[in-house]
C-alpha positions in Angstrom: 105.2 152.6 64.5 102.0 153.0 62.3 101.5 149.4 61.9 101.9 148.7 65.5 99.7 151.2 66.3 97.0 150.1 63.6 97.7 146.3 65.4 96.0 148.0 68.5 93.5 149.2 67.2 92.9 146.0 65.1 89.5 144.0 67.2 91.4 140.9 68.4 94.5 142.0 69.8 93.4 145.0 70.7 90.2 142.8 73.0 93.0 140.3 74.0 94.7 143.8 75.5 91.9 144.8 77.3 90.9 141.2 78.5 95.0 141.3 80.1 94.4 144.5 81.4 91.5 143.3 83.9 93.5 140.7 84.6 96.6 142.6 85.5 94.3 145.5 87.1 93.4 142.3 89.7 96.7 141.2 90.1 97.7 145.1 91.2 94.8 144.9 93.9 94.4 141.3 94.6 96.8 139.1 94.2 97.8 136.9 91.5 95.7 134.6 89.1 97.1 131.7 91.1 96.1 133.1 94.2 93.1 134.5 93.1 91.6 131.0 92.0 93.2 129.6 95.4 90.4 131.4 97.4 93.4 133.9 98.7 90.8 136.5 99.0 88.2 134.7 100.7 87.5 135.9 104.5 84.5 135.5 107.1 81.8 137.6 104.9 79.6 137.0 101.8 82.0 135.7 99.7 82.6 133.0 101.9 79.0 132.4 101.6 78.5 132.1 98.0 81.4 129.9 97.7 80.1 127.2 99.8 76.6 127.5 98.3 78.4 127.4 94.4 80.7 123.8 95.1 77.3 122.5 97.0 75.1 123.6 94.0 77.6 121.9 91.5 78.1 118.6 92.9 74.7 118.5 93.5 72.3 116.7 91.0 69.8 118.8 88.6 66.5 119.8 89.8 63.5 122.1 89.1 63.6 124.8 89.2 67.2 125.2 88.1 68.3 127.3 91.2 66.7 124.9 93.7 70.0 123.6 95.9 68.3 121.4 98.4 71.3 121.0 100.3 72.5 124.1 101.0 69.6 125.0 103.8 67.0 125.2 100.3 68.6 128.5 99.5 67.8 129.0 96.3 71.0 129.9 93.9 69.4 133.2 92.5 69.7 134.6 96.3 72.9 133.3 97.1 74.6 135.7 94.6 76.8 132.6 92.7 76.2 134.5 89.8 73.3 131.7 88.4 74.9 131.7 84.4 78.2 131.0 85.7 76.8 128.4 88.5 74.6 126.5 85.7 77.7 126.6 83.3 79.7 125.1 86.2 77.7 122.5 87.0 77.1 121.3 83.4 80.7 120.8 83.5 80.7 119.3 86.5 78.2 116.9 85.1 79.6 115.7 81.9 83.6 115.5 82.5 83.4 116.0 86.5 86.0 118.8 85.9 85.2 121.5 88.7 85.0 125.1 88.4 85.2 126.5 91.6 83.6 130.3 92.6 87.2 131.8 92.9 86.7 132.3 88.9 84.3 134.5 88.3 86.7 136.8 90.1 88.8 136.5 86.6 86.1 136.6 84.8 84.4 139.6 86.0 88.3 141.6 85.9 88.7 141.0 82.1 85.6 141.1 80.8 84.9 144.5 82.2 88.0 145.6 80.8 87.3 144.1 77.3 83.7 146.1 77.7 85.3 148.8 78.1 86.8 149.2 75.1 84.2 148.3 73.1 82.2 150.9 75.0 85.0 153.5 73.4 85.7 152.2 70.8 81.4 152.8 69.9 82.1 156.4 71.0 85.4 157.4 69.3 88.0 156.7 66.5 90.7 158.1 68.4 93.6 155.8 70.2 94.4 157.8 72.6 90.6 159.4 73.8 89.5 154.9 73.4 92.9 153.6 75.7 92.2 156.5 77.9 88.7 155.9 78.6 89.9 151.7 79.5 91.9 152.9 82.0 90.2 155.1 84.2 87.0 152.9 83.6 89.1 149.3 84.2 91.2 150.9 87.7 87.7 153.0 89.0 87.2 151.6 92.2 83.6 150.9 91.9 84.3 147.2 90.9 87.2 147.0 93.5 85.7 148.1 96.1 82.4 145.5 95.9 85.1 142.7 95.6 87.3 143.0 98.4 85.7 145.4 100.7 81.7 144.2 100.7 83.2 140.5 98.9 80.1 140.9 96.6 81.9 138.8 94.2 78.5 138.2 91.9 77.7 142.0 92.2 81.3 142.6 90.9 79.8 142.1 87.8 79.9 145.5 86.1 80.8 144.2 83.0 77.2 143.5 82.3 76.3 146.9 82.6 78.9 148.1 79.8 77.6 145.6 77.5 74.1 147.1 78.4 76.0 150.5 76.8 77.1 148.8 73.6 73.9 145.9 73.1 71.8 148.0 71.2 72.3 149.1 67.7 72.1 153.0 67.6 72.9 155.7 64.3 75.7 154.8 62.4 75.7 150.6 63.3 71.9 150.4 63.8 72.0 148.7 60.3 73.9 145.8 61.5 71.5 142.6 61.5 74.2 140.4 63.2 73.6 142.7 66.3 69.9 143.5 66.3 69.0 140.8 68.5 72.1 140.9 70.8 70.1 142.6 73.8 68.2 139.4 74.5 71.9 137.3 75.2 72.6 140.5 77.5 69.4 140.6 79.0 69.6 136.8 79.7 72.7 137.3 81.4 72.5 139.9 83.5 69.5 138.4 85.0 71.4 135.4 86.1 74.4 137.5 87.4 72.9 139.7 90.1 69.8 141.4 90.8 70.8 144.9 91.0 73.0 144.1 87.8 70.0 142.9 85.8 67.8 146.0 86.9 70.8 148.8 85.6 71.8 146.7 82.7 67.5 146.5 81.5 66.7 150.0 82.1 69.6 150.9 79.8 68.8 148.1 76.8 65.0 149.8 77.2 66.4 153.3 76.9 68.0 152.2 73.8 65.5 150.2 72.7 62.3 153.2 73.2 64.8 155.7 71.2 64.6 153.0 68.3 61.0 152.8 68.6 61.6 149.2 68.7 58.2 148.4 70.5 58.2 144.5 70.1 61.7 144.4 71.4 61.6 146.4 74.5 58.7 144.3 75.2 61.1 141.3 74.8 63.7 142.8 76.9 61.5 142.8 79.8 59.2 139.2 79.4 62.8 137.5 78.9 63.8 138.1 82.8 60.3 136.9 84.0 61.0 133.8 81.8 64.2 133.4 83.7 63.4 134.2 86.8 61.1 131.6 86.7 63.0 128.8 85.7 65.3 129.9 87.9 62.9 129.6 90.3 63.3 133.5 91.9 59.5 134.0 91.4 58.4 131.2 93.2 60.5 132.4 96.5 57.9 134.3 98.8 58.8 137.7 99.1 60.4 139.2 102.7 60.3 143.2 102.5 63.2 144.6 103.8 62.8 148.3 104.2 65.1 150.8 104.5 65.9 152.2 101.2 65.7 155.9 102.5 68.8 154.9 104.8 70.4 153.6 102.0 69.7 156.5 99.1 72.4 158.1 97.0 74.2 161.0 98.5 75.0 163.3 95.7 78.2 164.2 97.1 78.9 160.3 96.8 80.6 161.1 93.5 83.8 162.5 95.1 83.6 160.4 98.3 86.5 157.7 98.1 85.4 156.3 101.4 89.0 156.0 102.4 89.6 153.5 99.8 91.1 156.0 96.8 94.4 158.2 97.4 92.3 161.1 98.0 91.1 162.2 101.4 87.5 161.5 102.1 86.2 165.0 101.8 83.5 164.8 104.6 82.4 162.0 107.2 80.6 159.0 106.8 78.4 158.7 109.8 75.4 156.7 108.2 76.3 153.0 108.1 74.3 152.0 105.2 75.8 155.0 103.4 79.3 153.3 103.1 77.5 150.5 101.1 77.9 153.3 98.3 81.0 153.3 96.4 80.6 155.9 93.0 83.4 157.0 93.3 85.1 158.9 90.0 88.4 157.7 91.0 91.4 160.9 91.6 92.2 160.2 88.1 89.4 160.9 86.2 88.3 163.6 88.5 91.2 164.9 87.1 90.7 164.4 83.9 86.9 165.8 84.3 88.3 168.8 85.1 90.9 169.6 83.1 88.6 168.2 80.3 85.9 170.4 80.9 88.1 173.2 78.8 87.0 171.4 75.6 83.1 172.5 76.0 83.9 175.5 77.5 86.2 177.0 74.4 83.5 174.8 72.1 80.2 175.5 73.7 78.6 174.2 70.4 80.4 170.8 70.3 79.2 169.8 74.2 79.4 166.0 72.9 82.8 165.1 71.8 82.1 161.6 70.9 82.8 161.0 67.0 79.5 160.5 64.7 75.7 161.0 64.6 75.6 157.7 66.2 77.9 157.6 68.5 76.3 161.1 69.8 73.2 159.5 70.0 74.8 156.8 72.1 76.2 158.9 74.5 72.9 161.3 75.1 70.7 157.9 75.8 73.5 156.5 78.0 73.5 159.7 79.8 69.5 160.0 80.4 69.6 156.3 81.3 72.8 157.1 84.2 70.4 160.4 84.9 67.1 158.4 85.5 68.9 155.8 87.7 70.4 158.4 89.4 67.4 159.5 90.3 65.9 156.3 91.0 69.0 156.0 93.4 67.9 159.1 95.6 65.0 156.7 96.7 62.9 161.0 96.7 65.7 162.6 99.3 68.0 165.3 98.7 71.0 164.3 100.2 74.1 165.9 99.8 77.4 165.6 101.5 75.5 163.6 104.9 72.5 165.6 105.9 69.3 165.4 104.2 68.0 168.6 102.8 64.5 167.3 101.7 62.3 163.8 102.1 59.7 163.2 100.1 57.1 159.5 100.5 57.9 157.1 98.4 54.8 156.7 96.3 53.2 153.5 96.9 53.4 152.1 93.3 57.1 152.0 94.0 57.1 150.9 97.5 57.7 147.2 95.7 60.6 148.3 93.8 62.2 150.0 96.7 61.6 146.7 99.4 62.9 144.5 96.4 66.1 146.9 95.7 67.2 148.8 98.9 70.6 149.1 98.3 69.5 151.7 96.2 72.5 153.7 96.2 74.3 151.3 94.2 72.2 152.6 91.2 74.1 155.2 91.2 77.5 153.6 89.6 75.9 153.8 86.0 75.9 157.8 86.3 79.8 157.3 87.7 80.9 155.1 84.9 79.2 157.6 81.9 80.7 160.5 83.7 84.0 158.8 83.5 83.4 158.2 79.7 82.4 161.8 79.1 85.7 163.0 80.8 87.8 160.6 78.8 86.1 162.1 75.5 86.5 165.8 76.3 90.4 165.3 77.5 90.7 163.0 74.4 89.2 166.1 72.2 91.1 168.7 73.8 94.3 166.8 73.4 93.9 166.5 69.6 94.0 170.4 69.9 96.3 171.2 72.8 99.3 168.6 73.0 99.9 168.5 76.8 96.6 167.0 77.7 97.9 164.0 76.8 100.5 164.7 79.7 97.1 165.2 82.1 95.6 162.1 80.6 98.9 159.6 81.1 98.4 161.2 85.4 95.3 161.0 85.5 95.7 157.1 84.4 98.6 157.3 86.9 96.3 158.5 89.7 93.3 156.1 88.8 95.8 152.8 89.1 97.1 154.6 92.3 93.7 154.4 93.6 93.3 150.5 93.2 96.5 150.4 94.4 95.8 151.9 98.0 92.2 150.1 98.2 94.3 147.0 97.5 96.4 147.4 100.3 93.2 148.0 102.5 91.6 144.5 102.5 91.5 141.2 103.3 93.4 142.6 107.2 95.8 140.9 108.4 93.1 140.2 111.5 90.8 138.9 109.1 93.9 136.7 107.3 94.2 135.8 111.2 90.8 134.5 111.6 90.6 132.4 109.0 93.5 130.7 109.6 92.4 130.2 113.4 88.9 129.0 112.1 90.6 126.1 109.6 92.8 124.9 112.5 89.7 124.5 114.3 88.0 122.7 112.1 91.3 120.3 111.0 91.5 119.5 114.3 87.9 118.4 115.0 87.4 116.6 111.7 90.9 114.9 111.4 89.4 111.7 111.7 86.4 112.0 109.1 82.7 112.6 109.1 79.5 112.4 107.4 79.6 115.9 105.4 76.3 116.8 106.7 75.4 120.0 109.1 72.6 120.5 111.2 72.3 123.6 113.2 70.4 125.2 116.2 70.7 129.0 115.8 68.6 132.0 115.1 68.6 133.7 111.7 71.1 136.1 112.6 73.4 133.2 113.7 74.0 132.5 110.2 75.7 135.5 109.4 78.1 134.8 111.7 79.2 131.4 110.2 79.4 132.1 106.4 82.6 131.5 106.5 82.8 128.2 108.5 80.3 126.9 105.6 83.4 127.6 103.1 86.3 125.7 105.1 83.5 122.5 105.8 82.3 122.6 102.0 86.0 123.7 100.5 88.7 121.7 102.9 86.1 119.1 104.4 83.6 118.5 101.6 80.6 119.0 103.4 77.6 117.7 101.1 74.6 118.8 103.2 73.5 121.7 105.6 70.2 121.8 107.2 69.9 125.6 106.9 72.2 128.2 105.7 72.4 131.9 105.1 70.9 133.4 102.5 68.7 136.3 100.8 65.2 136.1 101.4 64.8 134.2 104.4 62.9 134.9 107.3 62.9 134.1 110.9 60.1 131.5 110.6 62.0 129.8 108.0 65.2 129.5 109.9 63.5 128.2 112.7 61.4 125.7 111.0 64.9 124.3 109.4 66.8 124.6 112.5 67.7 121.9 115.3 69.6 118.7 115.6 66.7 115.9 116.5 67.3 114.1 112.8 71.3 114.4 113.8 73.5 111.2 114.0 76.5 110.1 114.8 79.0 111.4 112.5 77.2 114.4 111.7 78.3 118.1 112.9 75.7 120.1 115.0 76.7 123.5 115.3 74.9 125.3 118.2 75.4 128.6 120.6 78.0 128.4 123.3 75.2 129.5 125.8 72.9 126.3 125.1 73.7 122.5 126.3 75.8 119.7 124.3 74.6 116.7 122.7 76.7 114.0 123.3 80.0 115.0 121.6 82.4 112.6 120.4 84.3 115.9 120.1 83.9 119.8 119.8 85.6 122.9 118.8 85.0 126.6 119.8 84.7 129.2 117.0 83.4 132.8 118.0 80.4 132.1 120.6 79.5 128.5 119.2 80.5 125.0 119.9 80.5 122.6 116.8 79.7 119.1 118.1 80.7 115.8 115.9 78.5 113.1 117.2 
């Protein structure tokens, strides 16, 4: 029994573990792998969207700047959320042994290596088996990375694991002597920028908390001119910039932290009547509110041992990991005090951050890096408390229990079966209009808010009809001058699709087909 239990603890098997852990956590909540890279999960929303915009990207030829994807309405790849590293890695592939990769992977991706993160996260923190495995579980089954992938379908954004490599890149205490790893932040910078926006600016602000504790001047100056460099061979800087607004609407509620927002076992413990606010999934999870709880008898009986996690270093680790989850916390209340729906106090935004805040509104999402460092602290004080009182590992083993239960239920909540209903009514329309071939390419005459409305008809053309060009597509960053100046049929011909509102009149159709409130005309 020792020796199997030092083989777990051992680096490979014991990453190999983790890395079939996220993939069985997915196959609890999603499916399985073979479904998974089918496109089972895909319905009418974003993820529809950034799979039509990835397989266009990749066949397509290379260009400057990287993102640029000409044919996909000139949407650039950084703001159609294909994850860029993943989309460049793709169509190198593509290029040299025309061996496709399709979107449906990152899914895979994302699941394990957020799982194998995990544990290194722990296994930073702790020598202890039980306090590490414990910490995997509730952070792998927390419903923060469920929840973007099949409620929202932010498949890109899904990308967590980033931020718990943020937690482990830097070199702190007891491992800050370890050359190898000194320069690892700039691979995880590099990374994260070309994941997700919101990813890149959590994962960042963590490396630089790390970084300024080391005094490490030269480096946290790195950390932040490496993105710029990306971004603009990327070509994200170039895009002119559309404020959105909003962020208030969209600010952390502090109560968010025990709000499941019906997707955990737990009841939601007060209503959501804000929109926006449902974009904000920090959830604990059952589980490791649970084991918070009971947990919180370790600093209570050892008031002078507050930080359970083993070694000057590791201590050090944890206190900057929690100031960083603090700070964006804060950053996340976008300067209101809300708490449980109303707002107790509003405060301007000062104008040297109205930038940040047009650039990130979402804001609330910040809040996840608080979430998953909570979970970690309540993994550590069960884990301490069960080296002294025996039973707690009884509360840990539920509290795992509870915290798979949770992606369990939210698994069962999405795709619907009306949304499983509407796809398969939209790819019979489409099979039946295009039985007899076409040219691949789309025009369109809609408004901006049109396109919304047919992400998913951009999948089935591009994945069942391979579609090769569309005149103007959704995307980030695009405005209503934009669409406009891309929209309209007057370059159409015969063989092409024209997809246009019910309401206005018809080409000449060779045939058509009806999906929501448009008519899609093949010449």
């Amino acid at each position: 029994m020792s020796r199997f239990s030092h083989t777990l603890d051992s680096g490979p098997v014991a990453y190999c573990l983790a890395l079939a852990l996220g993939v069985a956590s997915a196959w609890l909540w999603i499916g399985s792998p073979a479904q998974i890279v089918a496109g089972h999960l895909v319905i009418d929303g974003d993820y529809a969207n950034a799979a039509a915009a990835f397989s266009v990207f990749v066949r397509d030829g290379w260009h400057w700047p990287l993102g640029a994807n000409p044919h996909f309405g000139a949407v650039n790849a950084f703001f159609s959320d294909i994850a860029p590293w993943f989309a460049l890695c793709a169509k190198a592939l593509y290029s040299l042994t025309g061996i496709e990769l399709t979107f449906h992977w990152l899914i895979l991706i994302n699941v394990s290596l957020f799982s194998a993160f995990a544990y290194r996260l722990m296994a930073r923190l702790c020598d202890d088996r039980f306090t590490r495995w414990l910490g995997v579980f509730l952070l792998t089954f927390n419903l923060i990375m469920p929840v973007r992938l099949i409620g929202a379908q932010h498949i890109a954004l899904a990308g967590y694991w980033v931020v718990l490599w943020a937690m482990t890149a830097v070199p702190i205490g007891d491992d800050a002597s370890s050359r190898s790893r000194r320069h690892e932040f700039i691979a995880l910078v590099a990374i994260a920028t070309w994941s997700h926006a919101y990813l890149a600016a959590m994962a960042i602000a963590i490396v630089l908390f790390c970084l300024l504790f080391k005094r490490r001047w030269i480096a946290a100056s790195i950390a932040i001119a490496v993105p710029l460099a990306l971004l603009f061979i990327i070509g994200a800087l170039g895009e002119p910039h559309v404020p959105t607004g909003g962020a208030k609407h969209f600010a952390l509620d502090l109560a968010a932290y025990v709000q499941s927002l019906n997707w955990g076992i737990a009841p939601q413990p007060y209503a959501v009547l804000d929109i926006p606010q449902r974009d904000t999934i920090v959830y604990l999870g059952t589980g490791a509110w649970l084991a918070l709880i009971v947990g919180l008898a370790w600093p209570a009986c050892h008031p002078g041992r507050l930080i359970p996690a083993q070694g000057t270093g590791a201590r050090q680790r944890l206190l900057i990991l929690l100031a960083a989850a603090i700070a964006l916390a804060g950053f996340a209340m976008a300067f209101n005090l809300r708490v449980a729906g109303p707002v107790w106090l509003e405060l301007p935004i000062p104008g040297p951050l109205q930038p940040l805040y047009e650039s990130f509104r979402a804001v609330g999402r910040f809040g996840g890096v608080l979430a998953y460092v909570a979970i970690v602290i309540a993994a550590l004080w069960l884990g301490a408390l069960a080296r002294h009182w025996r039973p707690a590992v009884v509360v840990g083993l539920v509290a795992a229990g509870l915290q798979i239960g949770d992606a369990y239920h939210a698994g069962t909540k999405s795709p619907a079966p009306n949304q499983r209903a509407d796809v398969a009514s939209q790819r019979e329309a489409l099979d039946g209009l295009l039985q007899s071939g076409w040219t691949g390419v789309v025009y369109r005459d809609v408004d901006m808010l049109d396109l919304e409305q047919q992400r998913l008809i951009d999948y089935l053309l591009v994945d069942q009809h391979g579609a090769r060009h569309f005149a103007v597509a959704h995307g980030a960053r695009l405005s209503h001058e934009d669409v406009a100046a891309r929209s309209g049929h007057e370059a159409a011909q015969a063989g092409d699709l024209v997809i246009i509102d019910a309401s206005d009149p018809l080409p000449d159709c060779a045939r058509t087909a009806a999906i929501k409130t448009y008519v899609l005309c093949l010449l």
